[in-house]
C-alpha positions in Angstrom: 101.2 66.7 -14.7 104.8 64.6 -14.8 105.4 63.3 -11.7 108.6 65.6 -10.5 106.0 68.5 -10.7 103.5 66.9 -8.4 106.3 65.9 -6.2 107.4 69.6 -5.9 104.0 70.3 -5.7 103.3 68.3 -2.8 106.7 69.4 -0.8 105.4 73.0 -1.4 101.7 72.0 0.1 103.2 70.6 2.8 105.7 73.1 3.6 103.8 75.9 3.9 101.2 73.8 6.0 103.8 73.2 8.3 105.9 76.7 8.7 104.0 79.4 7.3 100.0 78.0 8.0 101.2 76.7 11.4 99.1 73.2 10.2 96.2 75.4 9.9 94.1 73.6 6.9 92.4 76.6 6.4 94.9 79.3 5.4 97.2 76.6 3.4 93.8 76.0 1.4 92.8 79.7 0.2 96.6 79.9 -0.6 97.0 77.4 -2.9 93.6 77.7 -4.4 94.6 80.7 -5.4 97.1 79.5 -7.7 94.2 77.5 -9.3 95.1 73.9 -7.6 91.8 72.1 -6.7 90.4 72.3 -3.5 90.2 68.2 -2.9 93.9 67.8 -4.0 95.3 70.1 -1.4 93.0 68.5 1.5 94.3 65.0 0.0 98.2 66.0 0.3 97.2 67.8 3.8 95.3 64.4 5.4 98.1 62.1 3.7 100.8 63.7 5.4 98.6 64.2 8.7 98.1 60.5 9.0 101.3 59.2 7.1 103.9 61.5 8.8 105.4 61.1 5.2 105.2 63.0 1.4 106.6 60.6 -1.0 105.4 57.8 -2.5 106.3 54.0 -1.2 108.9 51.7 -3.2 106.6 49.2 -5.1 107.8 46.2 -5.7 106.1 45.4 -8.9 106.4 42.1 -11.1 110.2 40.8 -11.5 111.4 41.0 -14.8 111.7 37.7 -17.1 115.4 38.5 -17.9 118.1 39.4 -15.3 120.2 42.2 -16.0 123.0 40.1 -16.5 121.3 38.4 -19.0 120.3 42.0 -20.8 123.8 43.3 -21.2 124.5 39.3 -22.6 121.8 40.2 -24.7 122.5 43.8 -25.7 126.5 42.3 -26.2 124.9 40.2 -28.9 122.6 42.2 -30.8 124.8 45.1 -31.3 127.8 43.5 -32.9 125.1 41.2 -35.1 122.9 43.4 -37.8 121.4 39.4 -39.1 120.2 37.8 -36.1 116.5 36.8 -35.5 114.6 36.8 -32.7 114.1 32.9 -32.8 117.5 32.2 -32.6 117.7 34.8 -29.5 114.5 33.4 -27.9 115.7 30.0 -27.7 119.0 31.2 -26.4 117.2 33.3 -23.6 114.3 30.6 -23.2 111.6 33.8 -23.0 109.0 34.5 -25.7 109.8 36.9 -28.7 107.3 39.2 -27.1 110.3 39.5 -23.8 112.6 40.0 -26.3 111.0 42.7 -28.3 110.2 44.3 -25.1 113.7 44.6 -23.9 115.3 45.8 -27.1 112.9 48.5 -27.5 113.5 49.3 -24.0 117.4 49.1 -24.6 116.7 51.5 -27.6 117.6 48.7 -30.3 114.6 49.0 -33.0 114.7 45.3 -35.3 113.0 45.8 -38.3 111.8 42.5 -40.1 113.2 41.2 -43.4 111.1 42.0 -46.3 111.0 40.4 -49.7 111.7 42.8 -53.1 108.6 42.7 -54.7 108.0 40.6 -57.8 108.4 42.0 -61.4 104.8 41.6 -63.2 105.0 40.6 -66.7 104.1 44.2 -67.5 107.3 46.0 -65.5 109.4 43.2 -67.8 108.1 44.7 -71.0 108.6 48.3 -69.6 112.1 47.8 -68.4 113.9 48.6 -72.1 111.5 51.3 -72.9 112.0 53.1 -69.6 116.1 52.3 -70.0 115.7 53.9 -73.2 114.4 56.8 -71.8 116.8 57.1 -68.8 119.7 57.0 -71.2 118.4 59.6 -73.7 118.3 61.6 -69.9 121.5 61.1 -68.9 122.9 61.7 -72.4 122.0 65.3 -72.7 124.2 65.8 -69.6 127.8 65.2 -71.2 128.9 62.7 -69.5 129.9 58.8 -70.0 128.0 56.5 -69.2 128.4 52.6 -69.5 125.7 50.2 -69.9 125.5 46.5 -69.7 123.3 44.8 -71.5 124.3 41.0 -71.1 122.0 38.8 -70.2 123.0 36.8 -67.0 123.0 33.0 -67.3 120.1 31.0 -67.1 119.8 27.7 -65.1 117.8 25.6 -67.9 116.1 28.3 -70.1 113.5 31.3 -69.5 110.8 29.7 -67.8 112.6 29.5 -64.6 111.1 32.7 -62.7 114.4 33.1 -61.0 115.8 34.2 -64.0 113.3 37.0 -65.5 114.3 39.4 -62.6 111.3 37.5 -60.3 
């Protein structure tokens, strides 16, 4: 149950205990047991507000967070405008862990997404590259349309057993 309805739930309990019961425990029981609301809830609501004089919950105070909130709109102001920034850079600005930082951006509603290397060519997809070109251009030619290919080979730095150069 989300916590507005218990709130309502508990203003209800305690009004009717009040007004229409006349704080008879009795009566404000069997009514609300009726609506299928257990039995030790509504005697829990009943004795908290006996003893209490109060219904809602207590401000807790909770652990302080790591990062001001001047420092989270600084933070927010430099992650929006910046699509290349890691978190290292930002944690040493900050001087919190990454962890702080992930927490906050996610909590901001900014998702980071970690740079990933293409993936290697094996020797195999090499020697299937002009077969499956082939194929795609016999495709694309049934279509009427032009289509312009280039089929230079790009500059090497000394010759072909430099993997940088075979599309590694």
């Amino acid at each position: 149950m989300p916590r507005s309805d218990k709130e309502q739930l508990v203003k209800r309990i305690v009004q009717h205990y009040r007004m229409v019961a006349k704080k008879k425990k009795n009566i404000t029981v069997n009514h609300f047991l009726a609506e299928n609301i257990p039995r030790q809830t509504i005697y829990r609501i009943i004795w908290k507000y006996d003893t209490c004089d109060t219904i809602g919950d207590k401000l807790r105070s909770g652990r302080p967070r790591k990062i001001s909130t001047g420092q989270r709109t600084r933070l927010k102001r430099l992650v929006n405008p910046q699509t290349g920034i890691s978190l290292r850079r930002i944690t040493q600005k900050f001087h919190v862990h990454r962890r702080t930082i992930q927490r906050e951006l996610i909590d901001m509603g900014i998702h980071y997404r970690k740079k990933k290397r293409a993936p290697r060519y094996t020797e195999k997809k090499i020697e299937a590259m002009p077969t499956s070109t082939r194929r795609l251009y016999r495709t694309l030619l049934n279509n009427d349309f032009e289509l312009i290919m280039d089929d230079e080979k790009y500059f090497t730095l000394t010759n072909e057993s430099v993997s940088t150069n075979r599309g590694s």
